[in-house]
C-alpha positions as YAML, in Angstrom:
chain: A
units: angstrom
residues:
- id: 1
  name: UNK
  ca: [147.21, 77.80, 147.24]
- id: 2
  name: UNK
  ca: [148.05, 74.31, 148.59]
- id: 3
  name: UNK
  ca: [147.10, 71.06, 146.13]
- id: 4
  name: UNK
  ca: [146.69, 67.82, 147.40]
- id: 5
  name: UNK
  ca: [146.25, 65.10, 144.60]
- id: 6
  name: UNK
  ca: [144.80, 67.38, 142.17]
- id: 7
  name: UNK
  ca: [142.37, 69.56, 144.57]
- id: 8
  name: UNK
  ca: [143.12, 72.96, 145.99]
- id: 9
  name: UNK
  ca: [142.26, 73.57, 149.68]
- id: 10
  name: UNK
  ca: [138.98, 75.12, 148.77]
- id: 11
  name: UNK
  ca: [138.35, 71.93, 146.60]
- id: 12
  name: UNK
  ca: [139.09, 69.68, 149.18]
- id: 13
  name: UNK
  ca: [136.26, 71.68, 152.00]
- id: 14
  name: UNK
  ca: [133.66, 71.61, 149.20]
- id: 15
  name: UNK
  ca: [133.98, 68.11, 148.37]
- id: 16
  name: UNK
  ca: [134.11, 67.39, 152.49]
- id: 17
  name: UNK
  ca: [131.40, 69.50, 153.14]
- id: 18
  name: UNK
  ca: [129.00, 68.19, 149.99]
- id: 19
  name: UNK
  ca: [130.11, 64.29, 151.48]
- id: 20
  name: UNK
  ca: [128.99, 65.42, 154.93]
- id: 21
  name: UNK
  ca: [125.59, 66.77, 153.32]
- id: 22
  name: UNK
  ca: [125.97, 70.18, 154.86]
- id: 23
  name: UNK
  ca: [125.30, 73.83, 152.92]
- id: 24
  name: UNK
  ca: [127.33, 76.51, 152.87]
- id: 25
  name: UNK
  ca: [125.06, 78.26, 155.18]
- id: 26
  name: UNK
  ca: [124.90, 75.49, 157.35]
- id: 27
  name: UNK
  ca: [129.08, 74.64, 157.65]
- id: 28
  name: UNK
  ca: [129.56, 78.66, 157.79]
- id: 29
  name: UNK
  ca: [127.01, 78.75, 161.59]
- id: 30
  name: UNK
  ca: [129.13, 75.72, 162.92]
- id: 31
  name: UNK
  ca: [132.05, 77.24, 162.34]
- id: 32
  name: UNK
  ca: [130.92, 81.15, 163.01]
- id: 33
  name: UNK
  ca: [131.64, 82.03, 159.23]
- id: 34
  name: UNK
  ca: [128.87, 83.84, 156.41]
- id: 35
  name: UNK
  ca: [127.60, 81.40, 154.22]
- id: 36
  name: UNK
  ca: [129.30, 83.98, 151.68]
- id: 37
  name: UNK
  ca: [132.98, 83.25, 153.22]
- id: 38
  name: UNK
  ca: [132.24, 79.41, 152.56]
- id: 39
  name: UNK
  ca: [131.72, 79.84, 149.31]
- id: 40
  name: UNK
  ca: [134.97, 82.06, 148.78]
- id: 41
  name: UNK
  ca: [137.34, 79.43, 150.57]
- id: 42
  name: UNK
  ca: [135.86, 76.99, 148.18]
- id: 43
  name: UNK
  ca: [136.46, 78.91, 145.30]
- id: 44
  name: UNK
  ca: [139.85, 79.81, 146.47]
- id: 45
  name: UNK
  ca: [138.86, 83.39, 146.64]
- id: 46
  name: UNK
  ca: [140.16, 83.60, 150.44]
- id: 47
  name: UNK
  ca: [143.62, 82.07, 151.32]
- id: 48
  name: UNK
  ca: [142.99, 80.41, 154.24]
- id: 49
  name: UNK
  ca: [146.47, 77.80, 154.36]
- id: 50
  name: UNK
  ca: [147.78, 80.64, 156.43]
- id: 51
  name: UNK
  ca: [145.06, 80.91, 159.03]
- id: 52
  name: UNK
  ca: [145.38, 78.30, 161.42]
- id: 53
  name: UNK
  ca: [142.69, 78.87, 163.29]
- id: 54
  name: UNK
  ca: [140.51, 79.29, 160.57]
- id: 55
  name: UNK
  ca: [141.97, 75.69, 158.87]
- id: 56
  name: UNK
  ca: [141.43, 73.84, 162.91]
- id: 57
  name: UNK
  ca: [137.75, 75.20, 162.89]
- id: 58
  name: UNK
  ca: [136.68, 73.97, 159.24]
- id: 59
  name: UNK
  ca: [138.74, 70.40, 160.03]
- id: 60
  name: UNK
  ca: [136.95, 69.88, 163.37]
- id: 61
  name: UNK
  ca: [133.44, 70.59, 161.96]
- id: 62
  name: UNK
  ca: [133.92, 68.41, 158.89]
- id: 63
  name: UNK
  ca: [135.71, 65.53, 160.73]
- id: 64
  name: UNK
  ca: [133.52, 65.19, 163.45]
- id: 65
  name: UNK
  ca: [130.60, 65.26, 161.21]
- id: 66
  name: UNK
  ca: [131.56, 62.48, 159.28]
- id: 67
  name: UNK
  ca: [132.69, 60.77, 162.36]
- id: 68
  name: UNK
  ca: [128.63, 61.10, 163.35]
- id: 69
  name: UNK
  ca: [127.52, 60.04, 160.47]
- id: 70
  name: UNK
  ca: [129.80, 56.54, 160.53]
- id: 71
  name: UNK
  ca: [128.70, 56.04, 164.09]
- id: 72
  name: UNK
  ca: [132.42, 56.00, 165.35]
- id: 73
  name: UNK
  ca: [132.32, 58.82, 167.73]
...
């Protein structure tokens, strides 16, 4: 499990995800994941620093999101 200042990876998509105002269910469609998987990577339940493609999926959906929402894109 990767930590970056104090936050695991899970941490770290739950915070982004909460700051984008998306649910679980609603970050799991855009990114073709159950709403029950979500909530697993957040709770570190599911090791996803391994999974590349899982990791480029999540960081595209929650960066371009709060690109949107700061106008920039």
């Amino acid at each position: 499990m990767a930590i970056w200042s104090g936050e695991t990876t899970g941490q770290r998509i739950e915070r982004l995800r909460e700051g984008c105002g998306l649910t679980q269910f609603e970050l799991g469609e855009r990114v073709d994941l159950s709403e029950h998987v979500i909530y697993r990577i957040e709770k570190d339940r599911v090791r996803i620093e391994n999974s590349r493609d899982m990791l480029e999926r999540l960081a595209v959906v929650l960066v371009s999101t709060i690109l949107n929402q700061r106008n920039v894109v």
